[in-house]
MIDOSE-1310 file (N, C-alpha, C; in nm, 2 decimals, decimal comma, always signed):
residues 177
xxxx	+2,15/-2,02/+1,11/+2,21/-1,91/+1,17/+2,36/-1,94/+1,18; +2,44/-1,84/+1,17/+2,54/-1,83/+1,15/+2,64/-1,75/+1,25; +2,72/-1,78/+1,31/+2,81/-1,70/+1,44/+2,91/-1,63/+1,35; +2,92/-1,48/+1,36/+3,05/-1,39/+1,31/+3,16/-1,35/+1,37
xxxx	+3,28/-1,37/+1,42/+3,40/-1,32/+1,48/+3,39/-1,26/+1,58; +3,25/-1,15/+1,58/+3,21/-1,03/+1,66/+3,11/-1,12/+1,78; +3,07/-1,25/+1,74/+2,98/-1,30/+1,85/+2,85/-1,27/+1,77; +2,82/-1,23/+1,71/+2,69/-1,16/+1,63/+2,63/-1,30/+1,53
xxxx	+2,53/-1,30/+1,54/+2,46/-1,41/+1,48/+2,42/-1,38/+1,33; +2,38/-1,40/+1,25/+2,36/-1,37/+1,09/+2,27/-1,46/+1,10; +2,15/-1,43/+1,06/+2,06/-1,49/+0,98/+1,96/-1,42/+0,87; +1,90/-1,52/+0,78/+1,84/-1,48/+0,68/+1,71/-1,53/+0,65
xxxx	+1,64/-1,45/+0,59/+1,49/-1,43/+0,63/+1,43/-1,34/+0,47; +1,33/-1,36/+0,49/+1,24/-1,27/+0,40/+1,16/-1,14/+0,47; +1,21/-1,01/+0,45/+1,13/-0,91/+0,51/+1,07/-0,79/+0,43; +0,95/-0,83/+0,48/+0,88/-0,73/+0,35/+0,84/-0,73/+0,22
xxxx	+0,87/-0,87/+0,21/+0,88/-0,94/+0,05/+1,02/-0,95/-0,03; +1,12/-0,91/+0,06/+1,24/-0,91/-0,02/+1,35/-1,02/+0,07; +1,46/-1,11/+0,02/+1,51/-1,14/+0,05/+1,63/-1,05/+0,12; +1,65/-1,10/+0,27/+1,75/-0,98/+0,38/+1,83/-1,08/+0,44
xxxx	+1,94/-1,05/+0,49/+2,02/-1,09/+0,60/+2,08/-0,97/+0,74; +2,05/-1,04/+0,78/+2,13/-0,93/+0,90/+2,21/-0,96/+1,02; +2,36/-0,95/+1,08/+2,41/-0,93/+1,18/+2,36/-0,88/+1,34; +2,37/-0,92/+1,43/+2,29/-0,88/+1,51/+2,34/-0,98/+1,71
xxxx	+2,36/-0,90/+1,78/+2,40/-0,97/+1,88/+2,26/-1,09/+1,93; +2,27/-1,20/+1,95/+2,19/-1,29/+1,94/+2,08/-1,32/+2,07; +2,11/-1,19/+2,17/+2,02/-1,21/+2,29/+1,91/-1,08/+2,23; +1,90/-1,05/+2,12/+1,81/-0,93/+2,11/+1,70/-1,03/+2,03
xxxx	+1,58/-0,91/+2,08/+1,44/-0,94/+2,05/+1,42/-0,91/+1,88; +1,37/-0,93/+1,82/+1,31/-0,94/+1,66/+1,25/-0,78/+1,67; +1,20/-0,72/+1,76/+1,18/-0,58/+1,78/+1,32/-0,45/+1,78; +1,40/-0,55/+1,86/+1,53/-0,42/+1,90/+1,61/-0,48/+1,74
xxxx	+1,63/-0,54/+1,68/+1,68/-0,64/+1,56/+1,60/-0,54/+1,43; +1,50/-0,55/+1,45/+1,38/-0,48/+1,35/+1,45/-0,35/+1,38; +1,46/-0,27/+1,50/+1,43/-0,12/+1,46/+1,64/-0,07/+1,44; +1,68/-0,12/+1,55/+1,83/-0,06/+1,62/+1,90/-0,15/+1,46
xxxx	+1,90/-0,24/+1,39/+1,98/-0,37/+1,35/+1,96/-0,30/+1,17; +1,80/-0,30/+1,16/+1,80/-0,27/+1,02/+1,71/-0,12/+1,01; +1,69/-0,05/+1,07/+1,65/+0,08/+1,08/+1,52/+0,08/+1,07; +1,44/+0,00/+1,08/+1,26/-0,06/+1,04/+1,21/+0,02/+1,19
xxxx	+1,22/+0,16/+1,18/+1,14/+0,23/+1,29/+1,00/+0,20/+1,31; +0,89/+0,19/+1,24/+0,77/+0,17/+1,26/+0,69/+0,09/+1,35; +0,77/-0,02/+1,36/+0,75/-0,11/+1,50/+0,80/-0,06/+1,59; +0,69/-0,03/+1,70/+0,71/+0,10/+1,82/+0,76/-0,05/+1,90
xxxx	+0,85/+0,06/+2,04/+0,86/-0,04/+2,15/+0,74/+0,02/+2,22; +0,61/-0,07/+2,29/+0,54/-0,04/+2,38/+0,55/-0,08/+2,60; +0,48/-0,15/+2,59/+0,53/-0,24/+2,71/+0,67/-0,33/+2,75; +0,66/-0,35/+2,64/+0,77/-0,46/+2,62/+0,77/-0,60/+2,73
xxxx	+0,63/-0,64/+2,73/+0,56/-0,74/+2,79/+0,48/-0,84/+2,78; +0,47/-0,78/+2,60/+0,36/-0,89/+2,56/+0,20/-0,86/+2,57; +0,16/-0,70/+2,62/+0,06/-0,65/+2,67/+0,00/-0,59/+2,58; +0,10/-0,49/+2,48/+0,00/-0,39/+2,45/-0,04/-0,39/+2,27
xxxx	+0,07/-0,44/+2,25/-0,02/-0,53/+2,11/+0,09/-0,40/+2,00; +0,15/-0,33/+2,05/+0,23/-0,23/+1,96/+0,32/-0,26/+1,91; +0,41/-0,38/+1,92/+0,48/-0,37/+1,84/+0,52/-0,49/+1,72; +0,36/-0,55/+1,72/+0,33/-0,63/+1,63/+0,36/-0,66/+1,50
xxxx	+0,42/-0,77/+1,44/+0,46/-0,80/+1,34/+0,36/-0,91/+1,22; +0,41/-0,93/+1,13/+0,38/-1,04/+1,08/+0,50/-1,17/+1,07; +0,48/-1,27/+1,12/+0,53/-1,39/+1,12/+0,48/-1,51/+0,98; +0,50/-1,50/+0,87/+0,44/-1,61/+0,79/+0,35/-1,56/+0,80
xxxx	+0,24/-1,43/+0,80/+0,14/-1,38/+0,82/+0,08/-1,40/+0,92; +0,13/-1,45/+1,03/+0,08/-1,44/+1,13/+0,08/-1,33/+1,25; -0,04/-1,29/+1,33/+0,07/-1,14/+1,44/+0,14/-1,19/+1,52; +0,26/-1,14/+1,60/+0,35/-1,21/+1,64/+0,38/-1,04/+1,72
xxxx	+0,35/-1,06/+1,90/+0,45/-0,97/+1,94/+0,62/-0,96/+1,92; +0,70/-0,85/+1,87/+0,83/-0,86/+1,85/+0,92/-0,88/+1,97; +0,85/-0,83/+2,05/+0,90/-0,79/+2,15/+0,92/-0,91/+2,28; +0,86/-1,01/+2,23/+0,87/-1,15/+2,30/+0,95/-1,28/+2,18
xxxx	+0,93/-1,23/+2,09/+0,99/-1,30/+1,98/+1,14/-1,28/+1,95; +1,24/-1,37/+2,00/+1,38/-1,37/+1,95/+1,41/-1,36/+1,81; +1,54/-1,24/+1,78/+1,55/-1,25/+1,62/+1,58/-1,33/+1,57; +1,67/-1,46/+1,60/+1,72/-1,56/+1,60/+1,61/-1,64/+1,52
xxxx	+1,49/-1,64/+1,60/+1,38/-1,73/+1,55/+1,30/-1,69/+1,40; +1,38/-1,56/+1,36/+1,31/-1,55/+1,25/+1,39/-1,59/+1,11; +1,48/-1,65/+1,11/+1,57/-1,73/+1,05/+1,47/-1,84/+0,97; +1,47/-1,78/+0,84/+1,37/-1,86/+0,73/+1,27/-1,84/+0,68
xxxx	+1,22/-1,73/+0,82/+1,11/-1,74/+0,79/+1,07/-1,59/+0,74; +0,91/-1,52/+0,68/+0,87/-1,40/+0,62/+0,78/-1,33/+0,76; +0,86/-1,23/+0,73/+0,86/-1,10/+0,84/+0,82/-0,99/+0,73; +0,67/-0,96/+0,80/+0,61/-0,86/+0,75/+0,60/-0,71/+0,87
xxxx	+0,64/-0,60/+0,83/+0,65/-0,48/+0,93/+0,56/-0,39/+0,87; +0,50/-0,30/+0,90/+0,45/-0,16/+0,89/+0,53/-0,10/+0,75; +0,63/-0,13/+0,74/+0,69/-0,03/+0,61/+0,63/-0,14/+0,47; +0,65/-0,26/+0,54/+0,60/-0,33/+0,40/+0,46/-0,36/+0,38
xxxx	+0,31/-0,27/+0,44/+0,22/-0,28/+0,39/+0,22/-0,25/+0,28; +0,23/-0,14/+0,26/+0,15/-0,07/+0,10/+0,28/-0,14/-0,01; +0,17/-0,15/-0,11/+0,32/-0,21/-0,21/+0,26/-0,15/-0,32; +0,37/-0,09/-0,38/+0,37/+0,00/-0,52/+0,37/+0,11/-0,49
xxxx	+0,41/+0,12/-0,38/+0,38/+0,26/-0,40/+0,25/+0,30/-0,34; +0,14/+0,24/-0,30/+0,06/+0,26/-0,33/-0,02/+0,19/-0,14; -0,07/+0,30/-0,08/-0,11/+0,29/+0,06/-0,18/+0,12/+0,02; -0,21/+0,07/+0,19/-0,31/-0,09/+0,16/-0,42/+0,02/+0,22
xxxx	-0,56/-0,07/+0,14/-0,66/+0,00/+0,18/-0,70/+0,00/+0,36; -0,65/-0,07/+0,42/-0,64/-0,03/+0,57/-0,56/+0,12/+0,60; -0,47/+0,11/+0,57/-0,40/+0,28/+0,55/-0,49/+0,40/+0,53; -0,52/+0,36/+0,41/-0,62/+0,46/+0,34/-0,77/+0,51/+0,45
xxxx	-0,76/+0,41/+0,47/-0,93/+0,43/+0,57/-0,93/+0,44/+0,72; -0,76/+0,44/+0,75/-0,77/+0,48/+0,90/-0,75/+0,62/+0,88; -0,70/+0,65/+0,78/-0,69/+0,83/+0,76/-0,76/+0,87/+0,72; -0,84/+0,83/+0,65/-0,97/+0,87/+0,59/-1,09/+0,89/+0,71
xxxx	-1,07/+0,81/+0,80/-1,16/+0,85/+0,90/-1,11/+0,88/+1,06; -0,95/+0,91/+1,03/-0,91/+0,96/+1,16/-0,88/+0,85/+1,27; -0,90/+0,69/+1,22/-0,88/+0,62/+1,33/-0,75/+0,63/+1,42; -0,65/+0,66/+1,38/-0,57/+0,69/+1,40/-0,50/+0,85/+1,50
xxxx	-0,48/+0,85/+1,66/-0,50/+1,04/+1,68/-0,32/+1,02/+1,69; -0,28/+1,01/+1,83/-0,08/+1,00/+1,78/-0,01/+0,87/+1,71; -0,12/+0,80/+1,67/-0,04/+0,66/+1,58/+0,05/+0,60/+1,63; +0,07/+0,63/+1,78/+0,18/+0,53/+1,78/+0,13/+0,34/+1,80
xxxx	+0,04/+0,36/+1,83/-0,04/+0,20/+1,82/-0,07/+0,14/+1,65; -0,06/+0,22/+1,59/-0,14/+0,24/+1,46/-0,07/+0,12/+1,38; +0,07/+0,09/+1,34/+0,12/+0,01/+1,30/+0,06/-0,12/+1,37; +0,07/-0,17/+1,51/+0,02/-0,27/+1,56/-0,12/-0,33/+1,49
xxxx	-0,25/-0,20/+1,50/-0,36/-0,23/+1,50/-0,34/-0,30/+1,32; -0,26/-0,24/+1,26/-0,28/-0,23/+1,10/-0,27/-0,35/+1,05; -0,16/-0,42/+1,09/-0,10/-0,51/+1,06/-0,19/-0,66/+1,13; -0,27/-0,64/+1,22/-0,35/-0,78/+1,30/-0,48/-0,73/+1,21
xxxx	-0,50/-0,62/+1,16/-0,66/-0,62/+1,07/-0,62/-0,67/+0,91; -0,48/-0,63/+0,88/-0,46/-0,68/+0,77/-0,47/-0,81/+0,79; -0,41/-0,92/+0,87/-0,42/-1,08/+0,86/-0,59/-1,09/+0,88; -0,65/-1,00/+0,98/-0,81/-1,07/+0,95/-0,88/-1,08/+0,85
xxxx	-0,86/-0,90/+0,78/-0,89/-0,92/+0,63/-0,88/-1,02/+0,52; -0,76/-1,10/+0,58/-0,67/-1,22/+0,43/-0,77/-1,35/+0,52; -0,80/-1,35/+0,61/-0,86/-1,43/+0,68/-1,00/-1,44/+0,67; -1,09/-1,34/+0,65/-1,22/-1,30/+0,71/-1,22/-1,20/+0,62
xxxx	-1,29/-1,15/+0,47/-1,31/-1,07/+0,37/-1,45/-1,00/+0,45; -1,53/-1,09/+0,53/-1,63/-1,02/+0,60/-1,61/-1,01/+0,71; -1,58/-0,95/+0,76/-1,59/-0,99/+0,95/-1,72/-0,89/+1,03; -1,78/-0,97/+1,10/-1,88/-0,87/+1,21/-1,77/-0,77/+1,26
xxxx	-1,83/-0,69/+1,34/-1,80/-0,64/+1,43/-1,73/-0,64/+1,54; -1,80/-0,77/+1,60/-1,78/-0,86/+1,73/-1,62/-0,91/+1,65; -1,63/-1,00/+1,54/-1,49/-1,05/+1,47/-1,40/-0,95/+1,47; -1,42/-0,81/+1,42/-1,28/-0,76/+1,42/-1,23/-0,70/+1,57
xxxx	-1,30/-0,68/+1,68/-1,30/-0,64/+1,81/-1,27/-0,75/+1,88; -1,27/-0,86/+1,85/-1,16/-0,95/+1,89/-1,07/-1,00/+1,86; -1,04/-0,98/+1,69/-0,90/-0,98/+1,64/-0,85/-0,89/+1,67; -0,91/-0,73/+1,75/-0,75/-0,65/+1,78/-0,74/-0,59/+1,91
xxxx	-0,87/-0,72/+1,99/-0,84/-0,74/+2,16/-0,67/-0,72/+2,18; -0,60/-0,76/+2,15/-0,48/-0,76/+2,19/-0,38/-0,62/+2,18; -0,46/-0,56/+2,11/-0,39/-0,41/+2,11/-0,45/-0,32/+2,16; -0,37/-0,20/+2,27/-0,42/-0,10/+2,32/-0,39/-0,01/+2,28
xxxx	-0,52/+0,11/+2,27/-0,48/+0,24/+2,26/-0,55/+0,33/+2,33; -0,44/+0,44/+2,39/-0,49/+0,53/+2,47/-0,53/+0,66/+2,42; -0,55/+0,67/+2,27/-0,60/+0,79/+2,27/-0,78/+0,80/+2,24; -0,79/+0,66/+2,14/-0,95/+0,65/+2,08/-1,00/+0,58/+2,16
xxxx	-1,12/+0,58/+2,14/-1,23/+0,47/+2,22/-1,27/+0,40/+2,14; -1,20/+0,34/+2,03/-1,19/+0,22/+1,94/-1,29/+0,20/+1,82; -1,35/+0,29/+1,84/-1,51/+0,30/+1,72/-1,44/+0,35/+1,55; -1,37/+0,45/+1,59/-1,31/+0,46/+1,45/-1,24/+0,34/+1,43
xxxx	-1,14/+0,31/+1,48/-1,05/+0,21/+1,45/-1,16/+0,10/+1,37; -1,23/+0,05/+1,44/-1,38/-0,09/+1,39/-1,45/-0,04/+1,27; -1,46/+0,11/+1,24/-1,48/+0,18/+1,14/-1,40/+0,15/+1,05; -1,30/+0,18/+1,07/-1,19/+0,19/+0,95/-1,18/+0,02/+0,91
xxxx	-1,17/-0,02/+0,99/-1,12/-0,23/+0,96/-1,30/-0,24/+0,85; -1,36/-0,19/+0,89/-1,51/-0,24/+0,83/-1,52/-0,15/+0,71; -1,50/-0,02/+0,67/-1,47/+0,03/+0,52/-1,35/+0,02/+0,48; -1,25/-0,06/+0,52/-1,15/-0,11/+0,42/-1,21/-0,24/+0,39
xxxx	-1,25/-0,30/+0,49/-1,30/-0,46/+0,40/-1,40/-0,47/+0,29; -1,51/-0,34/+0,34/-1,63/-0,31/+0,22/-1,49/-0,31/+0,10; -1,46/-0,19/+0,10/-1,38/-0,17/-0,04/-1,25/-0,28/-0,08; -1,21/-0,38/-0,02/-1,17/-0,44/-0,03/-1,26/-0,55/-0,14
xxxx	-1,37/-0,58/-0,10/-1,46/-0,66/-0,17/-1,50/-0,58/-0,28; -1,48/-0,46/-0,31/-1,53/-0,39/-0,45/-1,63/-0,31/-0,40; -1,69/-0,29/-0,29/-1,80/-0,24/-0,27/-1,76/-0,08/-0,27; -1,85/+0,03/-0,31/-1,85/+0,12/-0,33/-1,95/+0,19/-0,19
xxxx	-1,85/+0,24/-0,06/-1,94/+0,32/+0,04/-1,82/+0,40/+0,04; -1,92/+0,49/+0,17/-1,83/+0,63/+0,21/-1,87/+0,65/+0,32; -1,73/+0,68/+0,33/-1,69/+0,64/+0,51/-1,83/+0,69/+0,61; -1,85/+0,65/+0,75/-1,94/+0,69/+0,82/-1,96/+0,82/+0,86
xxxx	-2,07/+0,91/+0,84/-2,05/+1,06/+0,86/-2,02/+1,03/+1,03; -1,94/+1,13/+1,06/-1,93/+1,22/+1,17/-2,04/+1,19/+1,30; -2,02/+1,14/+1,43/-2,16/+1,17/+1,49/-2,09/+1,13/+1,66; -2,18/+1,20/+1,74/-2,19/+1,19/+1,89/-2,23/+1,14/+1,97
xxxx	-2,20/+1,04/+2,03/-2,37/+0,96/+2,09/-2,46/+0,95/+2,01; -2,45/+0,90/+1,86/-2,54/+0,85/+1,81/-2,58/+1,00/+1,71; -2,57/+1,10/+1,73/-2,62/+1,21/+1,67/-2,56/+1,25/+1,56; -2,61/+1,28/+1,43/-2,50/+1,33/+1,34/-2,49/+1,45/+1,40
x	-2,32/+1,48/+1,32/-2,32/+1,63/+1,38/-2,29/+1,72/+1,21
């Protein structure tokens, strides 16, 4: 890291697969850095406490609240955000299948949940149930009751593996409708 005239810190990092540098007053969070510094809206501010799992990043592929994480600290290292899932152009099959089955109702958690099922996926090609409901214990959302969401993590991983399903029909307490 580097100090600039203005008191502003410079450092350089990998984000999104591309090599970046950025200016930035040096008491801000990797969140206010991320959205106010380099325009990377998609990482929501939530609690801003380490609570609610929204404004989750990737660290070296790891999840990493932003919002507890100094930008400072990201100096070297690869920062993965919401804009840099899909590459080519081309949605990541988590994308595809939270909209394909609606996991998603105002999305503003949606980035968070995406980005901690993408590291399970690179981690865990199969995961139970139980596995992905506690890989994204750390994220809240107030609009679903979390079944799509576990839906969607579980027909992106099928089709991740090559498997050929379609998505879960529609149902109510168990009932198709």
């Amino acid at each position: 890291m580097t100090r600039t005239k203005s008191q502003k810190a410079l450092i350089r990092f990998t984000l999104n697969g591309e090599p970046s540098e950025v200016a930035f007053a040096p008491h801000k969070t990797l969140l206010e850095v991320l959205r106010e510094d380099l325009g990377l809206t998609g990482t929501k501010h939530g609690c801003e406490l380490g609570e609610c799992g929204t404004c989750t990043v990737l660290i070296d592929g790891q999840p990493i609240l932003s919002c507890l994480f100094l930008g400072l600290d990201a100096e070297d290292r690869e920062v993965t955000t919401i804009e840099g899932m899909a590459e080519g152009g081309k949605l990541h099959p988590l994308q595809d299948t939270f909209a394909d089955l609606g996991a998603a109702q105002c999305g503003y958690c949606t980035p968070g949940f995406l980005l901690v099922a993408k590291e399970l996926l690179e981690k865990n090609p199969s995961p139970s149930r139980n596995e992905i409901q506690e890989a994204l214990a750390g994220n809240l959302c107030r609009c679903t009751g979390y079944i799509k969401i576990y839906e969607a993590v579980e027909l992106a991983a099928a089709r991740m593996r090559g498997e050929e399903v379609e998505p879960p029909r529609e149902s109510i307490y168990g009932f198709e409708v």
